[in-house]
DRENBA-197317 format. One line per field, with one value per residue (C-alpha): x, y, z; residue number from 1. Coordinates in Angstrom, 2 decimals. Layout:
px: X:...
py: Y:...
pz: Z:...
resi: NUM:...
# end
This chain:
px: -27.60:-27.88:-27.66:-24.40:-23.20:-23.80:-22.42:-19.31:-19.40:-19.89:-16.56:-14.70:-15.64:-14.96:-11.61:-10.90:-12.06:-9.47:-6.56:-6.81:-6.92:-4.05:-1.69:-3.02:-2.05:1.29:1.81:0.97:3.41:6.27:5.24:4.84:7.97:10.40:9.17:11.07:8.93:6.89:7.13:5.04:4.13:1.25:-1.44:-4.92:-3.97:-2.63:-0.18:-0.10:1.60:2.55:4.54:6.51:4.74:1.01:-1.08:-2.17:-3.21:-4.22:-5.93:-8.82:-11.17:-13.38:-10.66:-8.43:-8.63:-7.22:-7.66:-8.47:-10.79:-13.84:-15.09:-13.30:-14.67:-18.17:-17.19:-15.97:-19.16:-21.28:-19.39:-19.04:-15.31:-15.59:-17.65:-17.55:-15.52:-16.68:-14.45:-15.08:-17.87:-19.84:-18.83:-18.31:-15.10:-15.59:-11.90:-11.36:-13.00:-12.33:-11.71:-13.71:-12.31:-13.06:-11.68:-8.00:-6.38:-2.86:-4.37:-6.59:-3.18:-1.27:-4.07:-3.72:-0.43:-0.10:-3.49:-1.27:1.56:0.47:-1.34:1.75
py: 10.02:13.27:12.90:14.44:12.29:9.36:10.93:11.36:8.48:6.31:8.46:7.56:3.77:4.28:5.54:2.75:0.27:2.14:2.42:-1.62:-2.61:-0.13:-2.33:-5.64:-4.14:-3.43:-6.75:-8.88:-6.05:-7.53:-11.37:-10.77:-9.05:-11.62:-13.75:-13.94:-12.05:-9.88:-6.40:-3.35:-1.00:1.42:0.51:1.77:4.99:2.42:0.62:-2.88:-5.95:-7.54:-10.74:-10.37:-7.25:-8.42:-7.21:-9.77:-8.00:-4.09:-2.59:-0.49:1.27:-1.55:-4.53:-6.43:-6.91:-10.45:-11.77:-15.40:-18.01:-16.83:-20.59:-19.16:-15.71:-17.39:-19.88:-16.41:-14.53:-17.60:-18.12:-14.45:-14.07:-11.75:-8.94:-8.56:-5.94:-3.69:-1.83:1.96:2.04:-0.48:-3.86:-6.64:-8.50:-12.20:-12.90:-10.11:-9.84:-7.93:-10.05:-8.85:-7.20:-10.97:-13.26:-14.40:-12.08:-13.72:-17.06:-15.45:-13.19:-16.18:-17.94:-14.75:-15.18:-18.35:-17.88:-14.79:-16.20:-19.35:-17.67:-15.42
pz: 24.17:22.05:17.92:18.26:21.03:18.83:15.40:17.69:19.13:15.47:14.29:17.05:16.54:12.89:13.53:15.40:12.83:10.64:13.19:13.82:10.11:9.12:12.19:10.39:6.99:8.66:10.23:7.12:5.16:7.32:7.03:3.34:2.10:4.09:0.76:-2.43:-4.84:-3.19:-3.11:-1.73:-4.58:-4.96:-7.17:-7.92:-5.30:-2.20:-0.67:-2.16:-1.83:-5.02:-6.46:-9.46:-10.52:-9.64:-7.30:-4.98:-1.49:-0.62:2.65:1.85:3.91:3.26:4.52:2.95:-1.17:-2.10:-5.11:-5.45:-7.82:-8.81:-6.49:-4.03:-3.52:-3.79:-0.69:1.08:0.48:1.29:4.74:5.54:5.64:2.97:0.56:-3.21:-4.46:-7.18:-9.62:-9.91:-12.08:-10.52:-12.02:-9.82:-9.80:-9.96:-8.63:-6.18:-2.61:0.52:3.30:6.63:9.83:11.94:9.05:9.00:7.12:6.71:5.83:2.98:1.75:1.33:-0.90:-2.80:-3.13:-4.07:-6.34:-8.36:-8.29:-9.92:-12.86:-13.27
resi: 1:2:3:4:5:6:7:8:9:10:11:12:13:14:15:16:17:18:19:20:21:22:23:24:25:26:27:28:29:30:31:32:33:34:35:36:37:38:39:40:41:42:43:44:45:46:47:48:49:50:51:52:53:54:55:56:57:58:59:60:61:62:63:64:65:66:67:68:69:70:71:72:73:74:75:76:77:78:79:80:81:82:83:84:85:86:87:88:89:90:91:92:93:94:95:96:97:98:99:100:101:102:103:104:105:106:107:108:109:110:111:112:113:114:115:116:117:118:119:120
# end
């Protein structure tokens, strides 16, 4: 396979990737806002779901952001269901993580949920 046949061929895959996450996005959108609370507002330049005003879940091109207890995110990153998610400038943020592709996203959004909603 030519370098071009497998730039186009890594775009296509990428594309994908992106197609698939944005139906999961849209799936847990319509599981989530059947709850009292929640809403779907924009924050930080996407779509996000949020409960009473807090962000708790947002699709990125990186996954799923959730935010959950700083012991939690560690257990996610040390069992692979999830990455660390850095702020703009670099700084890690010890209670936000971004779920994988392979991990259960609807299972993680509702610890989110009910990890936001309880600090609210």
């Amino acid at each position: 396979m030519s370098a071009e046949s497998e730039a186009n061929a890594d775009a296509v895959a990428e594309a994908v990737a992106l197609a698939a996450a944005a139906a999961r996005w849209d799936d847990l959108t319509v599981e989530f806002l059947a709850l009292p609370g929640v809403s779907l507002e924009r924050a930080f330049g996407r779509m996000s779901l949020m409960v009473d005003g807090k962000l708790f879940a947002s699709a990125g091109p990186r996954g799923l952001l959730i935010k959950v207890s700083e012991a939690r995110v560690a257990e996610l990153l040390r069992t692979g269901q999830a990455g660390e998610f850095r702020s703009g400038a670099g700084r890690v943020m010890r209670e936000w993580a971004v779920a994988t592709p392979d991990s259960d996203w609807s299972r993680l959004t509702a610890e989110s949920l009910e990890f936001v909603a309880a600090s609210s």
